[in-house]
C-alpha atoms as a printed R data frame, in Angstrom:
   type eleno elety resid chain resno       x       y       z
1  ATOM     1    CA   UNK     A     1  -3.994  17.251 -11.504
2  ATOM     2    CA   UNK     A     2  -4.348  13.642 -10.555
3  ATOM     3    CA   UNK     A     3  -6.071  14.465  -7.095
4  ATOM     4    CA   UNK     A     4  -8.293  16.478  -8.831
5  ATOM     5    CA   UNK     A     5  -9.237  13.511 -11.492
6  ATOM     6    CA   UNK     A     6  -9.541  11.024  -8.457
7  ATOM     7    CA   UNK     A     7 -11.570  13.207  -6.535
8  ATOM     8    CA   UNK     A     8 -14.142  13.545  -9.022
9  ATOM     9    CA   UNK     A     9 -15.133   9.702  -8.459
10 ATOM    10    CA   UNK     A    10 -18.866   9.738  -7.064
11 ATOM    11    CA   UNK     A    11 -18.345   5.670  -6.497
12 ATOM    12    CA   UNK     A    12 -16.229   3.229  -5.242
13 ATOM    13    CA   UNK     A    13 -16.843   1.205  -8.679
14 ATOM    14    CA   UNK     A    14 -16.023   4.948 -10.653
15 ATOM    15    CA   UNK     A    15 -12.848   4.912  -8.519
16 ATOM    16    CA   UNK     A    16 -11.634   1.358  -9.331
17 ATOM    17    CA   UNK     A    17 -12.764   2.294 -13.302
18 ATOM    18    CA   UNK     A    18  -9.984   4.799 -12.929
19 ATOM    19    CA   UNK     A    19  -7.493   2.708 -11.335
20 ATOM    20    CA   UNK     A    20  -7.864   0.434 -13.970
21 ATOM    21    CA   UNK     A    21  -7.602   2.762 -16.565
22 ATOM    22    CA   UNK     A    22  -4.624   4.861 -14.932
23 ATOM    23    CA   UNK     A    23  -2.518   1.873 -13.426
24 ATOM    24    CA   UNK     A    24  -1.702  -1.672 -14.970
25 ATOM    25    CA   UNK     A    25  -2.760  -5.088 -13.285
26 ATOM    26    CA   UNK     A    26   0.429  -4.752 -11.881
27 ATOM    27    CA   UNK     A    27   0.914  -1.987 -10.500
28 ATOM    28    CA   UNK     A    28  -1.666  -2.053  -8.948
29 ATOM    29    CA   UNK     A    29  -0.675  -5.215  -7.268
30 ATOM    30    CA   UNK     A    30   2.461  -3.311  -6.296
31 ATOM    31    CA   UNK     A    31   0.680  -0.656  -4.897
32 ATOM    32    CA   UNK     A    32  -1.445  -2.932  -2.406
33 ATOM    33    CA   UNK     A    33   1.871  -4.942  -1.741
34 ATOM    34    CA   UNK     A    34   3.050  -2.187  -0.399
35 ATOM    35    CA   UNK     A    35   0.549  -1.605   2.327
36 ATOM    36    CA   UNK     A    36   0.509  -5.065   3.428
37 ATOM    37    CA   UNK     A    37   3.873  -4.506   3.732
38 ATOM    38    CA   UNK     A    38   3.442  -1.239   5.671
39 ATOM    39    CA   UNK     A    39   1.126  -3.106   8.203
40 ATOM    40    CA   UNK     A    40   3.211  -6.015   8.772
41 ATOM    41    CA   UNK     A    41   6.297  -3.313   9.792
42 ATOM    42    CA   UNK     A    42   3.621  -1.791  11.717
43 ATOM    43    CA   UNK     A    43   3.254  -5.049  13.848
44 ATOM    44    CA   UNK     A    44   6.246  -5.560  14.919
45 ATOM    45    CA   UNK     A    45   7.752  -7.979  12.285
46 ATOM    46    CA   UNK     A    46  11.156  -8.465  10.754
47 ATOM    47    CA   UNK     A    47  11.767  -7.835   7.416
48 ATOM    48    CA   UNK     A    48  12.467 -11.843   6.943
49 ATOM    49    CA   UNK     A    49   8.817 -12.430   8.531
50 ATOM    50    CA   UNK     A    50   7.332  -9.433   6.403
51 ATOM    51    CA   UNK     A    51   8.650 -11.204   3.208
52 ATOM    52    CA   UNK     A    52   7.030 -14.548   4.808
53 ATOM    53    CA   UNK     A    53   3.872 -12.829   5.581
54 ATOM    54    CA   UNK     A    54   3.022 -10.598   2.846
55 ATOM    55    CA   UNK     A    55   5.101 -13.065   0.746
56 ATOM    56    CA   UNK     A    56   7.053 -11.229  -1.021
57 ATOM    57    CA   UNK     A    57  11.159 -11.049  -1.667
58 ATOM    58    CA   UNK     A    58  13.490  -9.846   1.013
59 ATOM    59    CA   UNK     A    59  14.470  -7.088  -1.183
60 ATOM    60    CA   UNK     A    60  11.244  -5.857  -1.795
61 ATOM    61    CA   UNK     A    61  10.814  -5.946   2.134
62 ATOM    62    CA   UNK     A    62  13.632  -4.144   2.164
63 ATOM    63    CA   UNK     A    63  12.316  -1.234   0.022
64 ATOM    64    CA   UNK     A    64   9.269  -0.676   2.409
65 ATOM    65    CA   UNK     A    65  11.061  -0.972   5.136
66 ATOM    66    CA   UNK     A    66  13.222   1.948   3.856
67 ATOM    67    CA   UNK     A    67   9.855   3.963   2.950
68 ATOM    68    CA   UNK     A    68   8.290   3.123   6.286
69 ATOM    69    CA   UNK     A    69  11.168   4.017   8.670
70 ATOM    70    CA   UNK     A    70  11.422   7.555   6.805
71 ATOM    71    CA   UNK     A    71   7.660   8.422   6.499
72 ATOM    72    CA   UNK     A    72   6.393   6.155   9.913
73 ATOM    73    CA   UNK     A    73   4.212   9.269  11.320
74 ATOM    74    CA   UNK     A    74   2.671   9.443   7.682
75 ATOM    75    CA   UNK     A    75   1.479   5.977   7.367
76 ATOM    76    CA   UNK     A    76   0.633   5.736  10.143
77 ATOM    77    CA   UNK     A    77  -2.299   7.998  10.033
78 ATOM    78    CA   UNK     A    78  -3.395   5.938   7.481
79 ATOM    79    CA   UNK     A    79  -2.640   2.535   8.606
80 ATOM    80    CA   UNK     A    80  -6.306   2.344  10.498
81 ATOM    81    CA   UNK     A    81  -7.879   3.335   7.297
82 ATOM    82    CA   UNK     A    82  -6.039   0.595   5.702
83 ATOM    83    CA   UNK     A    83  -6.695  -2.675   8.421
84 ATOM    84    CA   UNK     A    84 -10.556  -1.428   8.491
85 ATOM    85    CA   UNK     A    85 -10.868  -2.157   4.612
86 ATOM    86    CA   UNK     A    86  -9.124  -5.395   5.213
């Protein structure tokens, strides 16, 4: 149901309209967070330096760490995506 609802976006401003509307200032902080903390894992970098880097708390370094070690062939393919828009 949700990819369906995203999908329908025509725009990149109708896209971030429903991002907005579906996810809080926040989260969708969070969300972004969590990529840069993808990428820096990615690079080579210890969680201490990710937390440095991204900055964010150890803990939460922790968390994507987890994520990224169990799902690495995933994000990866999406990694490139990600650095390009950066």
């Amino acid at each position: 149901m949700l990819y369906q609802l995203f999908q329908s976006t025509q725009s990149e401003a109708e896209f971030t309209e429903l991002l907005e509307l579906t996810f809080t200032e926040h989260e969708r902080a969070m969300m972004l967070e969590r990529w840069r903390i993808f990428d820096a894992l990615d690079r080579g970098l210890s969680q201490r330096e990710v937390a440095k880097e991204v900055p964010c708390s150890i803990v939460t370094a922790t968390r994507g760490a987890k994520v990224y070690r169990e799902n690495k062939e995933q994000i990866r393919k999406y990694l490139p995506l990600w650095r390009k828009a950066q």
